[in-house]
NUBATI-503270 format. One record per atom (N, C-alpha, C): x, z, y. Coordinates in steps of 0.05 Angstrom, whole numbers, plus 5000, padded with zeros to 4 digits. Atoms other than C-alpha are relative to their C-alpha. Layout:
BEGIN
XZY...
//
This chain:
BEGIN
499449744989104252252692497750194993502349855014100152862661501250235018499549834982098853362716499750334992500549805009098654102709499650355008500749734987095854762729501550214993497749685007101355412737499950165020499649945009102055882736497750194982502249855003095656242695500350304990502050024985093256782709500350155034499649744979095857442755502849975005497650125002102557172776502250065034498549934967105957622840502550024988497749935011112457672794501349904983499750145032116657422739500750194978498549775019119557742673499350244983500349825011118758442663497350105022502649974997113158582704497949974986502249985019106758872685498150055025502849894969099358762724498050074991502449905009093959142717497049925023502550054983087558802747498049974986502849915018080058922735498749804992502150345004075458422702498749925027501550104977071658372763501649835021498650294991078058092805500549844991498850365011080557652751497449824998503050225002073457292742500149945035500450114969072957272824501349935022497350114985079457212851501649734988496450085015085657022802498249754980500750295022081156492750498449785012502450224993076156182797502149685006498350264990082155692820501049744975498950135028085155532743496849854987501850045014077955472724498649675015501150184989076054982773502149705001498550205001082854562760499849814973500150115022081354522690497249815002502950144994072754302700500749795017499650114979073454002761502249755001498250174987079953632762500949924969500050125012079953452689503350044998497450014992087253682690501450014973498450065031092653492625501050194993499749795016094754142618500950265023499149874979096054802643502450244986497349914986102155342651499750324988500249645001101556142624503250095014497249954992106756432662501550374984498449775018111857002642499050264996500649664992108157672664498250104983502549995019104458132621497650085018502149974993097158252644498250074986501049825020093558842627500950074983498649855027098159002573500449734984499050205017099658302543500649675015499750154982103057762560499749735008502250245007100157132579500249744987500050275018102556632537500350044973500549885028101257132480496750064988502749904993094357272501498049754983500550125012090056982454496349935015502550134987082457012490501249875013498250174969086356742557500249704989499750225009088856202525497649814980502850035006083856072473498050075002502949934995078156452485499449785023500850014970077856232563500249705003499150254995082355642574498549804985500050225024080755212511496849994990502749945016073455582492498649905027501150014990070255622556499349795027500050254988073255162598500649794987499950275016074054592547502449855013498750194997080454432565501149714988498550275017082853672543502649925007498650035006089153742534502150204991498049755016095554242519501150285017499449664975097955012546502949984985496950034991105654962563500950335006499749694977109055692578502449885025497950144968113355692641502450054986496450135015121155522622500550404998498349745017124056162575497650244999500849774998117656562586499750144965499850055015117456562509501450214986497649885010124356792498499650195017500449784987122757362556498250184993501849745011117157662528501650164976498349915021121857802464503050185012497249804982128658012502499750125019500149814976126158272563497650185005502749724996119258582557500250124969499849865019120658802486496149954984502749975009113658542459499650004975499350015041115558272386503150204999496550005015120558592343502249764988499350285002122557892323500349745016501650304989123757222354498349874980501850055019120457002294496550035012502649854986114057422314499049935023500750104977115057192389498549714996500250385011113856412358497350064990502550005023108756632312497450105020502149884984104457002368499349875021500350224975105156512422498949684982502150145007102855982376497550034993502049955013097956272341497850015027502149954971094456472413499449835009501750314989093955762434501949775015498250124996100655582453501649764993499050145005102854922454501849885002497150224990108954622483501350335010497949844988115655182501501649875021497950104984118654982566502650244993497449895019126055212533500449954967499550005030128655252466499750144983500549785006125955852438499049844979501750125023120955532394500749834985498250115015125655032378501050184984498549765010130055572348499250114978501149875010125455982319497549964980503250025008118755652298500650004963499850035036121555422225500150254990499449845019124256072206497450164998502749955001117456342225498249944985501150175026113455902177500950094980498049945019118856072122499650254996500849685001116656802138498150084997502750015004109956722131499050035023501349874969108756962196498649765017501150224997105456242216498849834983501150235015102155732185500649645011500550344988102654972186498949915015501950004979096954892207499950065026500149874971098455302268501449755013498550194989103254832288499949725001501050345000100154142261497950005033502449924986094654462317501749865026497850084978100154432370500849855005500250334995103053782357498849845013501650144996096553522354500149935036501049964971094753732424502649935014497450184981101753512454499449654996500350305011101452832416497149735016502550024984094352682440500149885031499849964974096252802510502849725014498250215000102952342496497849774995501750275011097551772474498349845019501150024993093151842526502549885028498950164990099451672569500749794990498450175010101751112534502449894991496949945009108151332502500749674980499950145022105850932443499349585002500550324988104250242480501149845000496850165003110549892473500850045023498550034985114949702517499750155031500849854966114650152598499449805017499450144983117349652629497649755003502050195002111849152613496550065006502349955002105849562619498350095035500549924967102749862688501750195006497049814983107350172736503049944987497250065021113049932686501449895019497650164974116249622749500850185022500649884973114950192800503950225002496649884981123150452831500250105021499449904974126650762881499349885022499950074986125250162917496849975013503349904992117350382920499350315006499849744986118851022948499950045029499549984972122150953014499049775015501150234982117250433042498850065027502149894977114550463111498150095000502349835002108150663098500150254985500249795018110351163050501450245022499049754986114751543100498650005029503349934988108751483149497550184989502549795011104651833106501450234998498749845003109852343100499650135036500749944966109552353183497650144997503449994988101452413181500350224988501149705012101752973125501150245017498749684982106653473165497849985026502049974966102853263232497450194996502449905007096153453200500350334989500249755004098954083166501550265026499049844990101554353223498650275019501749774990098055033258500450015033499549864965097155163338498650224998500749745004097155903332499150175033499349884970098055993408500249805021499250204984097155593473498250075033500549924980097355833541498749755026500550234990095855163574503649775002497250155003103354863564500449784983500050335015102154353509497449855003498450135002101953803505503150045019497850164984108753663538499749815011498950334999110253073583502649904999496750075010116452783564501449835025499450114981116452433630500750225025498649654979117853113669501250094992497549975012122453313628502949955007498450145005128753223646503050174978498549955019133153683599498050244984501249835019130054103539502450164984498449905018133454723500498749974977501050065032132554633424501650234991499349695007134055413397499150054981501949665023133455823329502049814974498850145030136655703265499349784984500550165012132155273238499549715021500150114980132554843303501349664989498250265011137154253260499449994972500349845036134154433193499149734989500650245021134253803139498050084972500249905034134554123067497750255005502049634999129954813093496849755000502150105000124654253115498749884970501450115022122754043040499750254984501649795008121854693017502050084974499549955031122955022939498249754987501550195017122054512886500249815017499350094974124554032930500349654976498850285015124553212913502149885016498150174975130052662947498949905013501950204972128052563015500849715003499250295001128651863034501849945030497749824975131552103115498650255006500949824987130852693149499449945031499350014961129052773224499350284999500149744992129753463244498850095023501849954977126053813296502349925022498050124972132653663344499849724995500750394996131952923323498249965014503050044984124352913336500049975022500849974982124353223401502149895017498350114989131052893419499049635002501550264997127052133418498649935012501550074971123452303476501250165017498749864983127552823519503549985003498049875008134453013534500450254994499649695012136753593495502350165002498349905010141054123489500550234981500349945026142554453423500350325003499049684999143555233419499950094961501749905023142555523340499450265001500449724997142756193362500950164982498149805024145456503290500249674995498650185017149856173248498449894979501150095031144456143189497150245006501749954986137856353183499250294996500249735006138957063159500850135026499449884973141657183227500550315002499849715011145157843206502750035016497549944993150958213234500649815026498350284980156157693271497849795008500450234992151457083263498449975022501850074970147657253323501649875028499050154974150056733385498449975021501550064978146057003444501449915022499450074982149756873500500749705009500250435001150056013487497150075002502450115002143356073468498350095028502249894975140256503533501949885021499950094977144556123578498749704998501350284999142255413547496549985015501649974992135255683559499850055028500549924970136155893631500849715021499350334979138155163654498549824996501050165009133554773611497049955019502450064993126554493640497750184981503049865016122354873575502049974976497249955023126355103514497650044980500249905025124055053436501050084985499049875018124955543387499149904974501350025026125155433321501450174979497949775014126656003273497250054969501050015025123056283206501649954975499449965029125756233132501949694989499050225026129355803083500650154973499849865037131455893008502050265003497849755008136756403024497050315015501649704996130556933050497549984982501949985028124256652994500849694993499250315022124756152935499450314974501449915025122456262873502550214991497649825010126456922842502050195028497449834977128357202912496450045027502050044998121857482932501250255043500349864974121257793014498850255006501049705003120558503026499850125025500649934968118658483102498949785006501050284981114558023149501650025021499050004975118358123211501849684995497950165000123057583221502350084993497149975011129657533193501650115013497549874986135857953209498650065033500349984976136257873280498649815020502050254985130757303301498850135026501849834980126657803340501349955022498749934963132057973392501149695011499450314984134057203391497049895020503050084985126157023410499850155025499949874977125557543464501450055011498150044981132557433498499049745015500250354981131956683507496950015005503250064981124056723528500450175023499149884981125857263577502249905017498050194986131556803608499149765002500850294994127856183608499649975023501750084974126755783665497649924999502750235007120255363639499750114971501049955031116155453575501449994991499150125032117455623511498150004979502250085029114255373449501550144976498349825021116455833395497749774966500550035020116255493328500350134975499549905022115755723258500149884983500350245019118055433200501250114977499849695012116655883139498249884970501850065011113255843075497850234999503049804987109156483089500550075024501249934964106956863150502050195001498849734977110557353194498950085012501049874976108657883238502449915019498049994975110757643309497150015014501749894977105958063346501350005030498550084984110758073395500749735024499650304984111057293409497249945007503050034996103057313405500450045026502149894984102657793458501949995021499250114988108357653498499649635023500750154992106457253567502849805010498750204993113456883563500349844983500050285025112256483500496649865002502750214995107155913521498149984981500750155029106055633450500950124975499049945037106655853378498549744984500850245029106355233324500850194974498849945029107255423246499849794990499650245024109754833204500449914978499550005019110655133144503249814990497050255004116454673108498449754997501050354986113753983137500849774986499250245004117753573097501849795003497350164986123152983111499149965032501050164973118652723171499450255023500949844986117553433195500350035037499250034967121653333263498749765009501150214980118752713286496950235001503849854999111053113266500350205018499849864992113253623300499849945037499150084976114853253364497949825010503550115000108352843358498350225007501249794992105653483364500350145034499449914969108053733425500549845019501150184976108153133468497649914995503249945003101453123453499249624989501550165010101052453408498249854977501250025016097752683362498850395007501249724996092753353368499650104974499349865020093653883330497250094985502349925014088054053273501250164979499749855020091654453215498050335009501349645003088355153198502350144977498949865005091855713175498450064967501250025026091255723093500450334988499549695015093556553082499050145036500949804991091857133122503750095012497149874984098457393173498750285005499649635006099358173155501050075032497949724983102158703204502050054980497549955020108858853177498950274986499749765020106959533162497749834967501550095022101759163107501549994976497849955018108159073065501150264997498649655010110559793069496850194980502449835002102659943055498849924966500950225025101759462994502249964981498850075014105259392936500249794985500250335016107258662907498150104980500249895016105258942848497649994991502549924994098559152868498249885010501350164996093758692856496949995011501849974994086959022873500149755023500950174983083358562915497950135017502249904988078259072934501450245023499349744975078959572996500250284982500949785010078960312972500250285019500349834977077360803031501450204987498849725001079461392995503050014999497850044998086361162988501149865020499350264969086960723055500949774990499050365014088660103006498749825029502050254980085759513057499349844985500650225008084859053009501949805000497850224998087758312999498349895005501450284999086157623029497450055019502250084978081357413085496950164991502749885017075057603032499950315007499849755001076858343032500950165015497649864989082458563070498050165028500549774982080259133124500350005028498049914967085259173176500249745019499450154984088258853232501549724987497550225007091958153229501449885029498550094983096257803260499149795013501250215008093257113247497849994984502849865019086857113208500649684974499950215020086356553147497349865019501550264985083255933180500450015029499350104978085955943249501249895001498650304997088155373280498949885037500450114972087555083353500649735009500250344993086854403387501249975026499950104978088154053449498049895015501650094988081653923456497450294996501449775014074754373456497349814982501950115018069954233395497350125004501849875004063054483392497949924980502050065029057554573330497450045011502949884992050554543327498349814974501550005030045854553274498349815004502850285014042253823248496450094995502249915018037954143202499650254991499449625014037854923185499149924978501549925026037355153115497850125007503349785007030655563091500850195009499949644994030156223122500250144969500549815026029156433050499349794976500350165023029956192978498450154972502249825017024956462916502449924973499050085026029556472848497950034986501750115023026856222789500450144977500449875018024956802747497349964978503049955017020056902690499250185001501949844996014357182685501350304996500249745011016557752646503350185006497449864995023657892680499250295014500249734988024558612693500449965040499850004969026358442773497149975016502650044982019058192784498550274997500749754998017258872770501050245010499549854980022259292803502449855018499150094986027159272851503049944992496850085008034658942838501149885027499050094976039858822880501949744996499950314998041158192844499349984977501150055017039857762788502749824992497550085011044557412731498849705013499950294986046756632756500449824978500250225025044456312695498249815000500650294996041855602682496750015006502349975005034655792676498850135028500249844967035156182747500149725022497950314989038855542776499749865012500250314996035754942768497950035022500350054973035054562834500050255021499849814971036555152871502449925027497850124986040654792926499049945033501750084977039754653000502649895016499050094985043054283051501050095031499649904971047254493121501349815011499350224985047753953170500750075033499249934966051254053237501649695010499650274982052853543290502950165016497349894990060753703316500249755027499550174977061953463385502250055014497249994985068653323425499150085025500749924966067453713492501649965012497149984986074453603512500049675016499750194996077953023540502149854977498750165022082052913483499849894967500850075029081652543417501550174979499049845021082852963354498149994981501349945035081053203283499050275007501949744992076053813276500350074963500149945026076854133210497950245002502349835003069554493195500250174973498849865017070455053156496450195000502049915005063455363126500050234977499949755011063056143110498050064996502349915004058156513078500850364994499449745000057857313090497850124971502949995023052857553019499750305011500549725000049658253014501650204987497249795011053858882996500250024974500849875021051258862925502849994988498649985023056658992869503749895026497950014985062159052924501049695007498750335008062858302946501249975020499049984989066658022986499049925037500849964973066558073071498749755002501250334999065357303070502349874979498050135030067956753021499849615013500950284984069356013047498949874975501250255027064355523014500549775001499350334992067254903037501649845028498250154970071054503091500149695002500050315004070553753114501450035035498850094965074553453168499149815023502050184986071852993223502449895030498550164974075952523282497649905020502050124979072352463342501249945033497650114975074952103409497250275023501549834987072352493465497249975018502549984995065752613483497849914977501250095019063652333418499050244975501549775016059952743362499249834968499950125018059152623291498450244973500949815016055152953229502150094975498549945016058753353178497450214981500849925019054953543114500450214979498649975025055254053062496650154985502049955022051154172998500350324990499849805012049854902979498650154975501149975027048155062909500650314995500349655009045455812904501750144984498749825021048556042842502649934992497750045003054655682847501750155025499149844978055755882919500250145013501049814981052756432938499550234987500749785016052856802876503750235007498049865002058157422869500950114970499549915025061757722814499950344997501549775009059158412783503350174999497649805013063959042763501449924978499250165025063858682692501449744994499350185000065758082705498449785004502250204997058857742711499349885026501250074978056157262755497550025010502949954993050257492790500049885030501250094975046157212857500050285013500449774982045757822902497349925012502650074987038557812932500650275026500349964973037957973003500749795020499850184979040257593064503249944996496550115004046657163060500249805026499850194970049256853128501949874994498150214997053056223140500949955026498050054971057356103194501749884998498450284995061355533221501150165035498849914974065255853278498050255005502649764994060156273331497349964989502950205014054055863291499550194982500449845028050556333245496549964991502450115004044456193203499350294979499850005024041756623154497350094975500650125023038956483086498450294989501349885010034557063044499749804968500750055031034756982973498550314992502149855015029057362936497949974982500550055028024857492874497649805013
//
């Protein structure tokens, strides 16, 4: 199996879209991730997807591909476009006058493998036209072939070699749909919790189960979806320890028009002991090619959430189950919804995880991986519109945790427990670090508000942050340590930038060290107007929750 990085590089759209972003975001936003899949993760190949950027499109783009991909990051192995983007740059963005030309320009740039038939089609008559060379294409081969070798296409026989035995019947094994349990459990979010969860399932004696996605199989595996092996649905789950009774509240999860069914659903709630909701998205509101053009909740979710919490007799735990965020300021700030979980799409196992969750036997540690907008942020922001930077004069806010301005809903990295954690610093870093200039650099003579993050600056510039995480609570859980660093304003950087995260299980009252290595000019440097990486000199703070330390880099 040869894994692979997609889509590269600026990718809010498909087709005929065009993005215009500055060197300075694509070096510090949009490539640090591709760049670090290719170095880092040693990855068999990666993905140009359909869109043009900056004026060309990226699996025509010949630095991108070669300059960047192939030159700078040394990829080892082949660049794939995404299925027809190929044939789309030619019929739908109008880039060649030829398919011929489309073949000839997408190889020549560094293109190796066409998910579709385009290149099939076209590549010979191209050659025949002059418009290619052999060579271009022996190039291509190569680098597919290679990549086939290194799997062992050419090894003989499958069936005889490693894994050559591995079937359906090493799929659905107990431990495998256990780990399927542990992953939803672990990714799941406590956004909200008035003191109502855990649940006891022993006081219980009837529960409402409410919201469209309340019975949801097929929504729980998401887009790009493999064969589950079973489902348990959040009414399974929570039906294995309670009695239940079912409501869906809409017919479907667009909950539009007709399919709204309040009057089942706010009377089921008004009899029940503590009613969960479960509402949020499936493929008919995002999936690839069907992009969302509001956060609010769907159709009519809202007035379903705030009927049946306003008619409840006993808590409600409002679930979400979404592949991005919503504004539900509303359910935040509302004192008749106990609990908010987000479970994203969880998976086959998601209902049992889900139900582990809320009878509390297993505590909740996910963190929140995007930033939750205010709806208006979508009326304010254009897909489109990729700046990453704030721009006061136009009220832009920015994008993403790094930058963004305004209010949220949810912030990127919240997450809540059942227990309370607390940090405290092992070992502080240095109050202050000296880069390693020469004699004769212009900075030791005047003043800069940073310096370039090159090898000669560099070496051993690294220091250590050691904190001791302790369970204050009474309950056992996971602590996921999440370590920010805020830099100086130079060359517009960002508010803070996470440098790292490690997780940690501790039973209660117990305490445990969690480590992380910080290397100056890898982690602490910023990216320039140009695209360069420079150190910012001044004071750079780290913070681990309310914990703040901070650091001075100078000449």
């Amino acid at each position: 199996m040869a894994d692979n990085c997609k889509p590269v590089t600026v990718f809010p759209c498909v087709f005929v879209c065009e993005i215009q972003v500055s060197q300075q975001d694509l070096d510090d936003t949009f490539q640090p991730p591709f760049k670090s899949c290719v170095l880092d993760g040693n990855v068999a190949s990666v993905m140009c997807s359909y869109n043009k950027v900056n004026g060309k499109p990226t699996c025509a783009d010949k630095d991108l591909l070669e300059g960047v991909i192939r030159g700078d990051w040394k990829l080892n192995g082949y660049i794939v476009s995404d299925c027809d983007s190929v044939d789309v740059l030619y019929t739908q963005q109008h880039y060649t006058k030829t398919p011929e030309e489309a073949a000839a320009i997408t190889i020549k740039s560094g293109l190796d493998l066409n998910c579709g038939n385009f290149l099939a089609q076209h590549t010979v008559a191209a050659v025949q036209a002059g418009e290619l060379s052999e060579e271009d294409v022996d190039r291509a081969i190569t680098n597919n072939f290679i990549m086939l070798m290194r799997l062992g296409f050419f090894d003989g026989d499958p069936r005889e070699l490693a894994f050559g035995s591995l079937g359906p019947k090493d799929v659905c094994t107990s431990s495998n749909r256990e780990l399927a349990r542990e992953t939803a459990r672990q990714g799941i979010v406590l956004l909200k919790n008035n003191g109502a969860l855990p649940l006891s399932a022993k006081s219980i004696k009837s529960m409402a189960v409410i919201g469209p996605n309340a019975n949801a199989s097929f929504t729980m595996i998401g887009n790009y979806e493999g064969t589950p092996c079973k489902y348990t649905t959040p009414l399974q789950g929570l039906g294995a320890s309670v009695n239940t009774v079912y409501q869906p509240g809409c017919t479907n999860v667009g909950c539009s028009g007709n399919s709204l069914q309040l009057s089942t659903a706010v009377a089921a709630a008004a009899s029940a002991d503590v009613t969960v909701l479960v509402v949020g998205a499936d493929q008919s509101i995002e999936r690839e090619s069907l992009d969302r053009t509001s956060l609010l909740l769907p159709g009519q979710q809202t007035q379903l959430v705030s009927a049946v919490a306003n008619a409840s007799r006993g808590p409600v735990i409002l679930v979400v189950m979404s592949g991005g965020p919503f504004d539900i300021s509303f359910a935040k700030a509302s004192d008749k919804i106990s609990a908010i979980l987000w479970v994203g799409y969880p998976g086959e196992a998601g209902g049992a995880a889900l139900a582990d969750i809320i009878f509390g036997s297993h505590n909740p540690s996910g963190r929140l991986p995007v930033t939750w907008y205010p709806a208006s942020y979508a009326d304010t922001v254009k897909m489109t519109d990729m700046r990453m930077r704030p721009d006061t004069s136009t009220g832009y806010p920015g994008r993403t945790y790094r930058f963004y301005t305004g209010d949220t809903v949810f912030a990127f990295g919240d997450g809540l427990s059942y227990t309370k954690m607390s940090h405290q610093l092992v070992s502080a870093p240095p109050s202050y670090v000296s880069m390693q200039l020469a004699e004769d650099h212009p900075c030791r003579a005047e003043e800069c508000a940073s310096v370039e993050a090159a090898s000669d600056h560099c070496e051993d510039l690294a220091f250590d942050v050691k904190l001791r995480v302790r369970n204050a609570g009474e309950v056992a859980g996971a602590h996921s340590v999440l370590l920010f660093s805020s830099p100086p304003s130079a060359h517009n950087a960002p508010a803070k930038h996470l440098l790292g995260f490690e997780k940690v299980s501790l039973a209660p009252g117990e305490a445990g060290t969690v480590a992380f290595r910080v290397d100056v000019c890898r982690d602490l440097s910023v990216v320039d107007e140009l695209g360069g990486r420079k150190v910012a000199l001044g004071g750079h703070t780290l913070h681990v929750g309310d914990l703040k330390h901070t650091v001075e880099l100078r000449v």
